[in-house]
Structures are given as C-alpha cells and as structure tokens.
PDB file of N, CA, C and O in Angstrom:
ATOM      1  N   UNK A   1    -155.195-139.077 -38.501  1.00  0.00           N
ATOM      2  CA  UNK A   1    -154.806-140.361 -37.958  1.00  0.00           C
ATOM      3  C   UNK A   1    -156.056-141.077 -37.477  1.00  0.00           C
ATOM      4  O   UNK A   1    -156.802-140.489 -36.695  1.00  0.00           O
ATOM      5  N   UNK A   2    -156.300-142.162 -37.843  1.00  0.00           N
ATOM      6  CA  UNK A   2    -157.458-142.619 -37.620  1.00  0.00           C
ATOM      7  C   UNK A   2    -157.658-143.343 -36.614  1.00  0.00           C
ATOM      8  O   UNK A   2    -157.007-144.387 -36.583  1.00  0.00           O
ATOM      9  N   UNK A   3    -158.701-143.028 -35.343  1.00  0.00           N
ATOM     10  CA  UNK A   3    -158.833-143.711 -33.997  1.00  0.00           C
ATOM     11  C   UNK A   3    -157.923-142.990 -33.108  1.00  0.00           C
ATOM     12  O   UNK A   3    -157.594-143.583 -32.081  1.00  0.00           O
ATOM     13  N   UNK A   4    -157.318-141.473 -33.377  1.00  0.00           N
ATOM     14  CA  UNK A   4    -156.726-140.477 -32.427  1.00  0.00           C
ATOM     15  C   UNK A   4    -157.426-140.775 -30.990  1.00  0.00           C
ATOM     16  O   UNK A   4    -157.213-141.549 -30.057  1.00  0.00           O
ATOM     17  N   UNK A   5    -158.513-139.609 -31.343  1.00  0.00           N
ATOM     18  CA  UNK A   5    -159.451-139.736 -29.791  1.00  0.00           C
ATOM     19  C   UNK A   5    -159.351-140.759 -28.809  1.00  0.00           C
ATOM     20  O   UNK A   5    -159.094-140.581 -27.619  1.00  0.00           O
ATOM     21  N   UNK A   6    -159.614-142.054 -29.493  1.00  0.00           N
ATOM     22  CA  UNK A   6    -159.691-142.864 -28.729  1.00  0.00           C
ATOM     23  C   UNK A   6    -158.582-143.831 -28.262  1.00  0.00           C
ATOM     24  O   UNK A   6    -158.816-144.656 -27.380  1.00  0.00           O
ATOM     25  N   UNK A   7    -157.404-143.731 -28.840  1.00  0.00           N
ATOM     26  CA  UNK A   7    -156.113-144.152 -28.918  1.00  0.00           C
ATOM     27  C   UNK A   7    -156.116-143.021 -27.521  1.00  0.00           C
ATOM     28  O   UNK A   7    -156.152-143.413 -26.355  1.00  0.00           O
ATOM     29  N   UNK A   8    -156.077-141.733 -27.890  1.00  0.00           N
ATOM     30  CA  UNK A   8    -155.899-141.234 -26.586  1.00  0.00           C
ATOM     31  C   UNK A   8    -156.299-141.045 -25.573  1.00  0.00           C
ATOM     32  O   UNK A   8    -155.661-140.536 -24.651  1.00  0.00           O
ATOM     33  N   UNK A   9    -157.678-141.495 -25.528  1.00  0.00           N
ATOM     34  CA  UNK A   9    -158.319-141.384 -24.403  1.00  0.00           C
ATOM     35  C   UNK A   9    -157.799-142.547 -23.480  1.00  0.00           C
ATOM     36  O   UNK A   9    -157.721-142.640 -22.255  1.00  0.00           O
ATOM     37  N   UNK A  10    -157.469-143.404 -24.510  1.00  0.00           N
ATOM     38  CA  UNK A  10    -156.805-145.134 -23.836  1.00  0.00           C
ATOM     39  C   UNK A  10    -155.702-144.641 -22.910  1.00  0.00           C
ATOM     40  O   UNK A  10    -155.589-145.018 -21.744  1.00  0.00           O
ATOM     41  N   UNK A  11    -154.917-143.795 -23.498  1.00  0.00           N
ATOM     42  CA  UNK A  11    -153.763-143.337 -23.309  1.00  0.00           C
ATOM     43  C   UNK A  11    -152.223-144.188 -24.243  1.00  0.00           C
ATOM     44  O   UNK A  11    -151.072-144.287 -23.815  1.00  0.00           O
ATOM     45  N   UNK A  12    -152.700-144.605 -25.379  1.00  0.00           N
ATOM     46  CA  UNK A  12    -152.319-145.407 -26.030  1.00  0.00           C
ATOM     47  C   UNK A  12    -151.146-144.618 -27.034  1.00  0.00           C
ATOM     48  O   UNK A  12    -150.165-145.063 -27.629  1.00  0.00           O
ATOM     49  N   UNK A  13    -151.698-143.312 -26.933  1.00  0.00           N
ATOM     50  CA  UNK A  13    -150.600-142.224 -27.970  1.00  0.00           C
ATOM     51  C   UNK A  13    -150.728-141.401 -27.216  1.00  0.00           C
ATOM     52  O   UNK A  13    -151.436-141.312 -26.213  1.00  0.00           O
ATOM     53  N   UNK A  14    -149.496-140.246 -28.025  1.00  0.00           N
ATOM     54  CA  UNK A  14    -149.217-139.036 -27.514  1.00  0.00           C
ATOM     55  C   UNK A  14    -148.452-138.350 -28.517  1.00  0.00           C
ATOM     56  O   UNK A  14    -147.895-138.905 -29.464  1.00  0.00           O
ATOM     57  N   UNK A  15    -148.449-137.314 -28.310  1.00  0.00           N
ATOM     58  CA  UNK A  15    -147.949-136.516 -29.249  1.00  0.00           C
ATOM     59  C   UNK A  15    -146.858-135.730 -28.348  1.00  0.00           C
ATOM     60  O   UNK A  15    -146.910-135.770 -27.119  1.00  0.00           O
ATOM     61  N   UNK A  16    -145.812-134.973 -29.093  1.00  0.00           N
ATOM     62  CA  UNK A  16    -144.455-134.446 -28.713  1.00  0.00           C
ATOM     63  C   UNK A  16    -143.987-133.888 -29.568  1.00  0.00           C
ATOM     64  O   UNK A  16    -144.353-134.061 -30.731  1.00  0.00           O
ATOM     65  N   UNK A  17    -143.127-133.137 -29.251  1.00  0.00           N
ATOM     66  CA  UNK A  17    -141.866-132.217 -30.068  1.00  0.00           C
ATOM     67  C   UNK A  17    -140.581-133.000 -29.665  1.00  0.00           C
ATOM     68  O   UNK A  17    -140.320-133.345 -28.512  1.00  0.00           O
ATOM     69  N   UNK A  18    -139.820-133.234 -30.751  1.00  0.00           N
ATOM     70  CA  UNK A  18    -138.601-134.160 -30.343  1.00  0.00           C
ATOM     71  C   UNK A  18    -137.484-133.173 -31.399  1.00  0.00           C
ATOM     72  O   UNK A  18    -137.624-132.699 -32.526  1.00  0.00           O
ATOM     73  N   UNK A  19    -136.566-133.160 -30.585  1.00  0.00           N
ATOM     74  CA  UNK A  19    -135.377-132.875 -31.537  1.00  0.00           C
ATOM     75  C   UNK A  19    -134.605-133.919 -32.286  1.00  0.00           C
ATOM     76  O   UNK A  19    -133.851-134.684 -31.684  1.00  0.00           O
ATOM     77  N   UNK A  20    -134.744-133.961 -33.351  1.00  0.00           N
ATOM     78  CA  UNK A  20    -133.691-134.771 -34.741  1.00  0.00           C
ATOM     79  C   UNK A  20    -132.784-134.146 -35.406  1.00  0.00           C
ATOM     80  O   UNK A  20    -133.131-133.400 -36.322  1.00  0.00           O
ATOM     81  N   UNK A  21    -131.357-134.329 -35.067  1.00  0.00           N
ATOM     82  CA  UNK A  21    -130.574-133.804 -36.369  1.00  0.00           C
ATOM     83  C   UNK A  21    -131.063-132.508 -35.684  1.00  0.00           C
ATOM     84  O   UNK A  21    -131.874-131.906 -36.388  1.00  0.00           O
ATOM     85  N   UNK A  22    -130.856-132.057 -34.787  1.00  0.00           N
ATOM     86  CA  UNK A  22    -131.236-130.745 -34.391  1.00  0.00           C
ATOM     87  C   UNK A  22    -132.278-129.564 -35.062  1.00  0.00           C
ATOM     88  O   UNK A  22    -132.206-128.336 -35.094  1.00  0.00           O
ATOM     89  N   UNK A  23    -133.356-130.616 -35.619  1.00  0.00           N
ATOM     90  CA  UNK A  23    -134.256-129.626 -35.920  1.00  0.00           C
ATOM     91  C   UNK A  23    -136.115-130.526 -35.433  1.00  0.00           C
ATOM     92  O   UNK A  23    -136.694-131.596 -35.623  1.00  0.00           O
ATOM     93  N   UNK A  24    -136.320-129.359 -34.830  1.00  0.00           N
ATOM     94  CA  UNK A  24    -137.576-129.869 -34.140  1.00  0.00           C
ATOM     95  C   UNK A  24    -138.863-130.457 -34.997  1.00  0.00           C
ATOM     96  O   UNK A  24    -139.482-129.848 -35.870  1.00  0.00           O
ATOM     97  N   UNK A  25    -139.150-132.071 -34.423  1.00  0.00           N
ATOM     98  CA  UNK A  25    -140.209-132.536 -35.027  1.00  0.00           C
ATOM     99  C   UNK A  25    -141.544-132.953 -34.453  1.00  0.00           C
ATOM    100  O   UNK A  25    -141.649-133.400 -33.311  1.00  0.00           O
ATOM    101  N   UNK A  26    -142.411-132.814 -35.160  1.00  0.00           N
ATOM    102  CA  UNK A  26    -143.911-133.487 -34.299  1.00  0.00           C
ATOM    103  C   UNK A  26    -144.179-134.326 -34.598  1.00  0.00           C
ATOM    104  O   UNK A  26    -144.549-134.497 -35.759  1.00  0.00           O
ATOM    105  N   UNK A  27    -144.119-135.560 -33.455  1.00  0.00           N
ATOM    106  CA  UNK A  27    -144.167-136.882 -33.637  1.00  0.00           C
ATOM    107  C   UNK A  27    -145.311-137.330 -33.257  1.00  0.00           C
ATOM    108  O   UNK A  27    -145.865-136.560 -32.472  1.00  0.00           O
ATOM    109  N   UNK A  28    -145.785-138.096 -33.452  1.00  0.00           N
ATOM    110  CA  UNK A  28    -146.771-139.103 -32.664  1.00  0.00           C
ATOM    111  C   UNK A  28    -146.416-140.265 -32.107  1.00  0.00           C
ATOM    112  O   UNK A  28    -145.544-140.792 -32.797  1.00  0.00           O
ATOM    113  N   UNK A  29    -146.637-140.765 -31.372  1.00  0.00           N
ATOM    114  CA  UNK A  29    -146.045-142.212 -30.567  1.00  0.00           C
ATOM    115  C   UNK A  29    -147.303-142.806 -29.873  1.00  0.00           C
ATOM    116  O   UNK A  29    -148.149-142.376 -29.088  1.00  0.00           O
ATOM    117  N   UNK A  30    -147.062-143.954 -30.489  1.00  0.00           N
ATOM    118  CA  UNK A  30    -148.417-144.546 -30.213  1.00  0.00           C
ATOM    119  C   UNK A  30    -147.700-146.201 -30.150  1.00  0.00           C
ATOM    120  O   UNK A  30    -146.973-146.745 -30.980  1.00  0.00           O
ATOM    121  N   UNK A  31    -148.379-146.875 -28.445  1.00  0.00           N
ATOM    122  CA  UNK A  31    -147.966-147.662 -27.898  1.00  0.00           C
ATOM    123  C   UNK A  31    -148.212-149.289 -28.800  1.00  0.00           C
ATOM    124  O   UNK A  31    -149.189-149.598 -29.483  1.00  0.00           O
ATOM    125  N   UNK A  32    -146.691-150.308 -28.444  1.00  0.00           N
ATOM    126  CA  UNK A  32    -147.245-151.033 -29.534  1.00  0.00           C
ATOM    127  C   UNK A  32    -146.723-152.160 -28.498  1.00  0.00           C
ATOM    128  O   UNK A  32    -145.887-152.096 -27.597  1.00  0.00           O
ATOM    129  N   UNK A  33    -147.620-153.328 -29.018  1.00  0.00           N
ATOM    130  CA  UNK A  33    -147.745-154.686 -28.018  1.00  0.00           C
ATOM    131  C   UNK A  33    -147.457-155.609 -29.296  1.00  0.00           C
ATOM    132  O   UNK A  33    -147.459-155.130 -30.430  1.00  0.00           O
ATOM    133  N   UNK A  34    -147.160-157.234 -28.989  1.00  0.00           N
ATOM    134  CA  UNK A  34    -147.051-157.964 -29.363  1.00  0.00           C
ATOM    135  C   UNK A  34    -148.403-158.539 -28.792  1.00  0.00           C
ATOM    136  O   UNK A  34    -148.807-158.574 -27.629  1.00  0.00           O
ATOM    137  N   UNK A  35    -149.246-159.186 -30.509  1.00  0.00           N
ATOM    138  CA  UNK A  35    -150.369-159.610 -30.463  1.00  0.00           C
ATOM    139  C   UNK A  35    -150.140-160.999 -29.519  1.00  0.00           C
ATOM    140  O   UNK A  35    -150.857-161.247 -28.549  1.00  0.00           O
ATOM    141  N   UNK A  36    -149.211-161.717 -29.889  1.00  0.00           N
ATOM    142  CA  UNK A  36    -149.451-163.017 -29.138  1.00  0.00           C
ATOM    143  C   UNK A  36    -149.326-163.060 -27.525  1.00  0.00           C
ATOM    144  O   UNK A  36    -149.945-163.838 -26.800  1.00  0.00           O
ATOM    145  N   UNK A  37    -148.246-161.904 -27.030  1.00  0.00           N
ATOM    146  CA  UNK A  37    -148.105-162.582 -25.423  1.00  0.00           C
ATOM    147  C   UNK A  37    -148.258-160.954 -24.843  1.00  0.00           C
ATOM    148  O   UNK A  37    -147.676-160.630 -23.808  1.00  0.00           O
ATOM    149  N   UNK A  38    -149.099-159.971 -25.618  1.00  0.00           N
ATOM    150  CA  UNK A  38    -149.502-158.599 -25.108  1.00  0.00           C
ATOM    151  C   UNK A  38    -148.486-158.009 -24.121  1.00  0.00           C
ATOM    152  O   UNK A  38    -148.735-157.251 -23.183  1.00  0.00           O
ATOM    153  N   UNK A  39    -147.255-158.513 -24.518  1.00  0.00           N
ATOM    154  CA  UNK A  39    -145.599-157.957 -23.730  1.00  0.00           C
ATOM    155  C   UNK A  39    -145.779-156.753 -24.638  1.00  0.00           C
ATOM    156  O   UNK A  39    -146.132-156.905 -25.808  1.00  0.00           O
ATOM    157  N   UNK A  40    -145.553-155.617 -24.137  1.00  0.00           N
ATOM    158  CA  UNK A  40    -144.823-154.380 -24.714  1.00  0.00           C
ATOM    159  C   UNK A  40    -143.770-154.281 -25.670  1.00  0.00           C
ATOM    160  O   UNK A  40    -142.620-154.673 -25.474  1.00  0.00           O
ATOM    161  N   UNK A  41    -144.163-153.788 -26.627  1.00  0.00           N
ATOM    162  CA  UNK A  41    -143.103-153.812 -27.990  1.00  0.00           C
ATOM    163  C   UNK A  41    -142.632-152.487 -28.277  1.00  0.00           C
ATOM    164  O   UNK A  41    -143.287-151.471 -28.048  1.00  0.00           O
ATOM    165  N   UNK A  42    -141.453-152.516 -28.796  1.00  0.00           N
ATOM    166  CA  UNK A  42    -140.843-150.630 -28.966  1.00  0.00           C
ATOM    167  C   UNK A  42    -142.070-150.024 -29.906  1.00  0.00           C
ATOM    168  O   UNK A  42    -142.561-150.614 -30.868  1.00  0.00           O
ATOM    169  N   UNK A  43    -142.483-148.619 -29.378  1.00  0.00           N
ATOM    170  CA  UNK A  43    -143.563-147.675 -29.960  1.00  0.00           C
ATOM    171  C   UNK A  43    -143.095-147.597 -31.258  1.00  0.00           C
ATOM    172  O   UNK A  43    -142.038-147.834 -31.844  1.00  0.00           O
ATOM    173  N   UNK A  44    -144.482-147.091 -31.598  1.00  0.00           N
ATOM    174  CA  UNK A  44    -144.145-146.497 -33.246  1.00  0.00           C
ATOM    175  C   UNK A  44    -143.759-144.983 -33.132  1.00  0.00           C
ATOM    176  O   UNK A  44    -143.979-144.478 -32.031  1.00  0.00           O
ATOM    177  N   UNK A  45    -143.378-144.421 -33.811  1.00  0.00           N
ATOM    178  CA  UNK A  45    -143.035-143.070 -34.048  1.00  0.00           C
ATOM    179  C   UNK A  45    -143.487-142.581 -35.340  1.00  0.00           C
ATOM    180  O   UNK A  45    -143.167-143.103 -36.408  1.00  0.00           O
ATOM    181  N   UNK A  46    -144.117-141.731 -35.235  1.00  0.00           N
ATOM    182  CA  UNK A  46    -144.779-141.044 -36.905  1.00  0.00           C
ATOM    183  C   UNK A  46    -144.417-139.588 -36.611  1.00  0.00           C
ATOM    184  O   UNK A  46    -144.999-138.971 -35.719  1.00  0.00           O
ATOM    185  N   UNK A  47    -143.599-139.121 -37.250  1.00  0.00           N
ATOM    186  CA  UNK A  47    -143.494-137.316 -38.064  1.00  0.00           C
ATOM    187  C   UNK A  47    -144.476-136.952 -38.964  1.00  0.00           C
ATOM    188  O   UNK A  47    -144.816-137.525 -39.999  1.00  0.00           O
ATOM    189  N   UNK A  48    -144.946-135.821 -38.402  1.00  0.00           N
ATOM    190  CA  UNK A  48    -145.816-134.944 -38.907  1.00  0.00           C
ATOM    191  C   UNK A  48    -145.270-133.362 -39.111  1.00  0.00           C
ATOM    192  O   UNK A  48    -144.300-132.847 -38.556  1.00  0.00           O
ATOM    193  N   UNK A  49    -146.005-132.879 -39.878  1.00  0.00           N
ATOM    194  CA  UNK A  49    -146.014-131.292 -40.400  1.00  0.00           C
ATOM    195  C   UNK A  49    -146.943-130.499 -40.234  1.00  0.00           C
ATOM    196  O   UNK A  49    -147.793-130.870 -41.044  1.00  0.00           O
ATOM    197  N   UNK A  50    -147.329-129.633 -39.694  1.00  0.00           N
ATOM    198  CA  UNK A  50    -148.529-129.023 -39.418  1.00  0.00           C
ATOM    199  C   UNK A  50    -149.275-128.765 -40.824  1.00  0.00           C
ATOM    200  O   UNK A  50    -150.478-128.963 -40.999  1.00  0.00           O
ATOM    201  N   UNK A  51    -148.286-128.246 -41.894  1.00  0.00           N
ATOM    202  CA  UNK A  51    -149.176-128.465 -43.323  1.00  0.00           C
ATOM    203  C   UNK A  51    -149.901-129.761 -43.728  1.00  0.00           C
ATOM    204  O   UNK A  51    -150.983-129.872 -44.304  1.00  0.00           O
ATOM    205  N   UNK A  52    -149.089-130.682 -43.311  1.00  0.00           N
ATOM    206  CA  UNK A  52    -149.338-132.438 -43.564  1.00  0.00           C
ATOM    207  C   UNK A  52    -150.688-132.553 -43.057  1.00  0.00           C
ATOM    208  O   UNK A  52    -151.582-133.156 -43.652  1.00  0.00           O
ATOM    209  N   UNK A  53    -150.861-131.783 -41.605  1.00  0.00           N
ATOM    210  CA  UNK A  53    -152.076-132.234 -41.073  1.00  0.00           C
ATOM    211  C   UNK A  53    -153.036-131.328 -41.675  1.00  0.00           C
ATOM    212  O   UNK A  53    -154.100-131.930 -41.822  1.00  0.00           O
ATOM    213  N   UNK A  54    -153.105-130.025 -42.118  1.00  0.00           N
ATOM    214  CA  UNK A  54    -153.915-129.637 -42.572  1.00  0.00           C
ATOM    215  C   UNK A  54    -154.066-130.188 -43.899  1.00  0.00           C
ATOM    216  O   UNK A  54    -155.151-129.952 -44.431  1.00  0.00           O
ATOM    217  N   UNK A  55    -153.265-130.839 -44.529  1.00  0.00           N
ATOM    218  CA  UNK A  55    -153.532-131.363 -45.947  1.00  0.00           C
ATOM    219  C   UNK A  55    -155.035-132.371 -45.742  1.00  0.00           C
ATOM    220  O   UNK A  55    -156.072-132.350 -46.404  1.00  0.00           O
ATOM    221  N   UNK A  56    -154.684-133.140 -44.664  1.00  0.00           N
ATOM    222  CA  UNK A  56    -155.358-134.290 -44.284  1.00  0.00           C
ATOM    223  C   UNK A  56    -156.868-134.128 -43.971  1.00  0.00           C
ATOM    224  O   UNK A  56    -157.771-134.960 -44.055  1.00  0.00           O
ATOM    225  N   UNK A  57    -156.895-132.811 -43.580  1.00  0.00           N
ATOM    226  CA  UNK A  57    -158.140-132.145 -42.904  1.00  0.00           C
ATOM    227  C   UNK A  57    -159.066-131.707 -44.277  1.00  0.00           C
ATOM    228  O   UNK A  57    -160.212-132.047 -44.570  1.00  0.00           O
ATOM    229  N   UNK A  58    -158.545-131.221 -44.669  1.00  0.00           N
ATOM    230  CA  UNK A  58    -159.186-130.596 -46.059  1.00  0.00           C
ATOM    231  C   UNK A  58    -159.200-131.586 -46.943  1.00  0.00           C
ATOM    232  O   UNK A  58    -159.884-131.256 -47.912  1.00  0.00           O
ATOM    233  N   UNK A  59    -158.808-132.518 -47.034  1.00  0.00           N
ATOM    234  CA  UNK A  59    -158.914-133.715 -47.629  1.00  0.00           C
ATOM    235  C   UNK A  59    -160.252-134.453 -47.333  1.00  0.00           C
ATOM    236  O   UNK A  59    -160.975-134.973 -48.183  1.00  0.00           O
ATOM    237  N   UNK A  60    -160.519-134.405 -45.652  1.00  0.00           N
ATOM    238  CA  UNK A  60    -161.464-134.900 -45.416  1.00  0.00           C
ATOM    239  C   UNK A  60    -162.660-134.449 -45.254  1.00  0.00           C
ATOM    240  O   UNK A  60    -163.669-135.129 -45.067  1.00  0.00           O
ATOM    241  N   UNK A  61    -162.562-132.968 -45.340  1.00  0.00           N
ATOM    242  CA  UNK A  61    -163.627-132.088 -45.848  1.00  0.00           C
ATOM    243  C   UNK A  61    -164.129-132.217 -47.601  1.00  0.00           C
ATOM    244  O   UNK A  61    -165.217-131.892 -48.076  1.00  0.00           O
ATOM    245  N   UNK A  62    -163.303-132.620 -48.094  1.00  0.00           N
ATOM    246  CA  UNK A  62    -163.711-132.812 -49.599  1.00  0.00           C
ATOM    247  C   UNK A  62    -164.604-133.791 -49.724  1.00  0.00           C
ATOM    248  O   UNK A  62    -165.713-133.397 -50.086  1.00  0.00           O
ATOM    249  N   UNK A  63    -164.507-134.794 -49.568  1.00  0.00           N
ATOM    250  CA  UNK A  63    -164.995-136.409 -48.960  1.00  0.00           C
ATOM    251  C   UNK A  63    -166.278-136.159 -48.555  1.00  0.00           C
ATOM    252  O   UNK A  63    -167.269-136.719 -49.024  1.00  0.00           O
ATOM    253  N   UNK A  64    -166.280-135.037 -47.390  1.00  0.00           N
ATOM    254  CA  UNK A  64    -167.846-134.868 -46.488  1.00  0.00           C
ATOM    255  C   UNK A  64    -168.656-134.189 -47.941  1.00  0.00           C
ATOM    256  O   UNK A  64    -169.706-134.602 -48.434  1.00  0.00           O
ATOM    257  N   UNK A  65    -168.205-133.579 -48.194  1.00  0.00           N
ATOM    258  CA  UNK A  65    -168.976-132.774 -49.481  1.00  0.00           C
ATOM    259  C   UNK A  65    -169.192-133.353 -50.657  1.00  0.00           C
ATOM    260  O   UNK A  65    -170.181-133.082 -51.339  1.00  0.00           O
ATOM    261  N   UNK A  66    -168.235-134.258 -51.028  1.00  0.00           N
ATOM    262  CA  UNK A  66    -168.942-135.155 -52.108  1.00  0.00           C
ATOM    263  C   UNK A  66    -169.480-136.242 -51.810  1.00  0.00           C
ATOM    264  O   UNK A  66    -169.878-136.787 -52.840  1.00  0.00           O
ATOM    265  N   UNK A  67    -169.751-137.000 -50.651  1.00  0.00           N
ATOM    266  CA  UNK A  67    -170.264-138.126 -49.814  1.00  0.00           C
ATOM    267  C   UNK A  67    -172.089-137.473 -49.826  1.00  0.00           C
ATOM    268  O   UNK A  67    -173.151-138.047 -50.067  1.00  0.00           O
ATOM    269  N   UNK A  68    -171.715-135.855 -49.396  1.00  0.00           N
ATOM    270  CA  UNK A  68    -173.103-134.846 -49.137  1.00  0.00           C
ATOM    271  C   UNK A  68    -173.787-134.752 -50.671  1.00  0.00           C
ATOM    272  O   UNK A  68    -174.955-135.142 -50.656  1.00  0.00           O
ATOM    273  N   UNK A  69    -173.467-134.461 -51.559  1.00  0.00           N
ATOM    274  CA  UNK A  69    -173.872-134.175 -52.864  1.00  0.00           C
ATOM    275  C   UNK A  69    -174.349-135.296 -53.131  1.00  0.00           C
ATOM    276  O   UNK A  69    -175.442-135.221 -53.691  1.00  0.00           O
ATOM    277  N   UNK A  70    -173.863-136.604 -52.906  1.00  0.00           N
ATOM    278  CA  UNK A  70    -174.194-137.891 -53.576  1.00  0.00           C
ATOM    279  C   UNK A  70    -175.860-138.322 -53.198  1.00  0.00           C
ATOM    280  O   UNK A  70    -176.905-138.645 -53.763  1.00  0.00           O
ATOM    281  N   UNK A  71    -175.170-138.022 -51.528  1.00  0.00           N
ATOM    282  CA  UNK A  71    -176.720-138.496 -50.753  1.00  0.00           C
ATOM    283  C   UNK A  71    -177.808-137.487 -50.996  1.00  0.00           C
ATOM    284  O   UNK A  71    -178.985-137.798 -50.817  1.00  0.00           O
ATOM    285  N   UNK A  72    -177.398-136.106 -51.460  1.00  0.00           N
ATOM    286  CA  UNK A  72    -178.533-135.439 -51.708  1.00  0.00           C
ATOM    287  C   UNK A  72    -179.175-135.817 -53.440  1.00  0.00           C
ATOM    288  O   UNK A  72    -180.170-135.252 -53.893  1.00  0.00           O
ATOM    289  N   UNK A  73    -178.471-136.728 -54.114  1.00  0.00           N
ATOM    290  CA  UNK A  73    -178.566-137.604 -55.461  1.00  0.00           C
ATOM    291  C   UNK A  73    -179.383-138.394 -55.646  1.00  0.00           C
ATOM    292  O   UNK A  73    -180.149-138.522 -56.601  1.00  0.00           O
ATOM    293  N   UNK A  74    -179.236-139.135 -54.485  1.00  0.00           N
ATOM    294  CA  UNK A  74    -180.209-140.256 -53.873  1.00  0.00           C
ATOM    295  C   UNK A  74    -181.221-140.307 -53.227  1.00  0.00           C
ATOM    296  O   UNK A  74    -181.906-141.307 -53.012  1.00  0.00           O
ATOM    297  N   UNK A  75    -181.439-138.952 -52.773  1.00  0.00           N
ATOM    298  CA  UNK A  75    -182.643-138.528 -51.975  1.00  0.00           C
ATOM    299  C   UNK A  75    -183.369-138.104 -52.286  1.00  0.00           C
ATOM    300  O   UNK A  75    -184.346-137.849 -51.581  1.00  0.00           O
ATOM    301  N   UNK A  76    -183.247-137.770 -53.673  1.00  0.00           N
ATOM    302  CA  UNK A  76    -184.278-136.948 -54.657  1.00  0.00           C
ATOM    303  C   UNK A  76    -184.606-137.913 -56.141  1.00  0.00           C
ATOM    304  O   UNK A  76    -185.125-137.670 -57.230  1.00  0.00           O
ATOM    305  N   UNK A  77    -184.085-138.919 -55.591  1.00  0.00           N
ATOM    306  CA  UNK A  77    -184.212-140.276 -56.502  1.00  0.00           C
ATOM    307  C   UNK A  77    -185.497-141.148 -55.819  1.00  0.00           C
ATOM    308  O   UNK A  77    -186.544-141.591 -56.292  1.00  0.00           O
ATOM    309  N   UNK A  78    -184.938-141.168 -54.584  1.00  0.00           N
ATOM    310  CA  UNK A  78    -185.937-141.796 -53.791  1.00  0.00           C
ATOM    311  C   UNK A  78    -187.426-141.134 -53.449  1.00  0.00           C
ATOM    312  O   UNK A  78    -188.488-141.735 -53.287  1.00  0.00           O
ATOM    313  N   UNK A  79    -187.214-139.979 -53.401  1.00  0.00           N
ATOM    314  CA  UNK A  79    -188.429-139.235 -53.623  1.00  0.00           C
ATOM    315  C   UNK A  79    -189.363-138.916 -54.793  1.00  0.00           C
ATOM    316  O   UNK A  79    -190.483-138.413 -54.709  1.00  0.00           O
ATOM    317  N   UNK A  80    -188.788-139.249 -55.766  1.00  0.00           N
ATOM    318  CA  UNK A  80    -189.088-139.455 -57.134  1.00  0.00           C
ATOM    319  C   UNK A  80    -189.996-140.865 -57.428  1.00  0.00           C
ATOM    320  O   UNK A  80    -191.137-140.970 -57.877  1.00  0.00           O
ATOM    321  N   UNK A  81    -189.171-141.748 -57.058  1.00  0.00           N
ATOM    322  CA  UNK A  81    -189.893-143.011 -56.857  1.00  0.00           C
ATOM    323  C   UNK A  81    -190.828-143.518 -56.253  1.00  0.00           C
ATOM    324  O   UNK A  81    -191.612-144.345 -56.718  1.00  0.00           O
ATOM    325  N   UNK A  82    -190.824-142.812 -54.550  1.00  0.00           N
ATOM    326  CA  UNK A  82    -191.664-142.462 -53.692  1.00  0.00           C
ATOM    327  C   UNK A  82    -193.734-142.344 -54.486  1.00  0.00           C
ATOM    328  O   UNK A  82    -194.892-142.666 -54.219  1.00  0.00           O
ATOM    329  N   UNK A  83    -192.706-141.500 -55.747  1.00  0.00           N
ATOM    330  CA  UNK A  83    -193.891-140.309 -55.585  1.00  0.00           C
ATOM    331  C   UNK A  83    -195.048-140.715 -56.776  1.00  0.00           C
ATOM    332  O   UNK A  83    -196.099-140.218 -57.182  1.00  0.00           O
ATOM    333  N   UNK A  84    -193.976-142.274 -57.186  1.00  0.00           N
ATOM    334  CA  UNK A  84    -195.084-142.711 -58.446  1.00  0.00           C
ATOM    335  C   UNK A  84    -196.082-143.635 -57.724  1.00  0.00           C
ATOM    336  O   UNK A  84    -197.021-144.133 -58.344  1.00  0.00           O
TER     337      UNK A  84
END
C-alpha cells in the first residue's frame, strides 16, 4: 500500500480484523475527507490476505532487482565512455 508509514504515522489508517459473513478479515481503513470543505467523509475499507500481501512484497523485490541489474548496465556504460 503505498504511503502506509506515513498514512500511519498521521494516524490516517489502521489496520483490523473485522468479522464478515462470519469469517474473519484484514482490513485496512484509511481516513477519508472531502477535498473541498475537509468535513470527514465515510473511510475507505480495503481487504487483504496475508498471501495478497506477500504477493505484493515479492513483487517489489523483483522490481529492486531488475531496477539493480539495469543500473549496474549503465554503470559500466558510463565507465566505458568515461574511459575513452
């Protein structure tokens, strides 16, 4: 979820276990305003899965590693060029 930390440090979200349909879910709730007169608007609610979140994680570990490979692409490009 992007801007967690700091959503929570605001105190802007939170996370919970809620019962639905009598089976327990992990929600997120994260506080929501109306842009024009910053009155309080009903929260959002997002369901999550603990697999869901690890999907997300390893997802973004893939990203760091091909983001890493690229720049090490470019760095030995630039040193190349450097070096004429």
């Amino acid at each position: 979820m992007q801007n967690y930390k700091a959503l929570k440090a605001a105190s802007k979200v939170f996370v919970r276990k809620q019962a639905v349909d009598n089976i327990e879910e992990l929600q997120v709730v994260k506080k929501c305003y109306n842009s024009d007169t910053g009155e309080a608007a009903d929260d959002s609610v997002k369901s999550y899965t603990l697999s869901e979140v690890k999907r997300e994680i390893d997802q973004c570990k893939s990203e760091v590693i091909k983001q890493q490979s690229s720049q090490g692409e470019w760095e030995a490009l630039e040193t190349d060029l450097k070096a004429l």
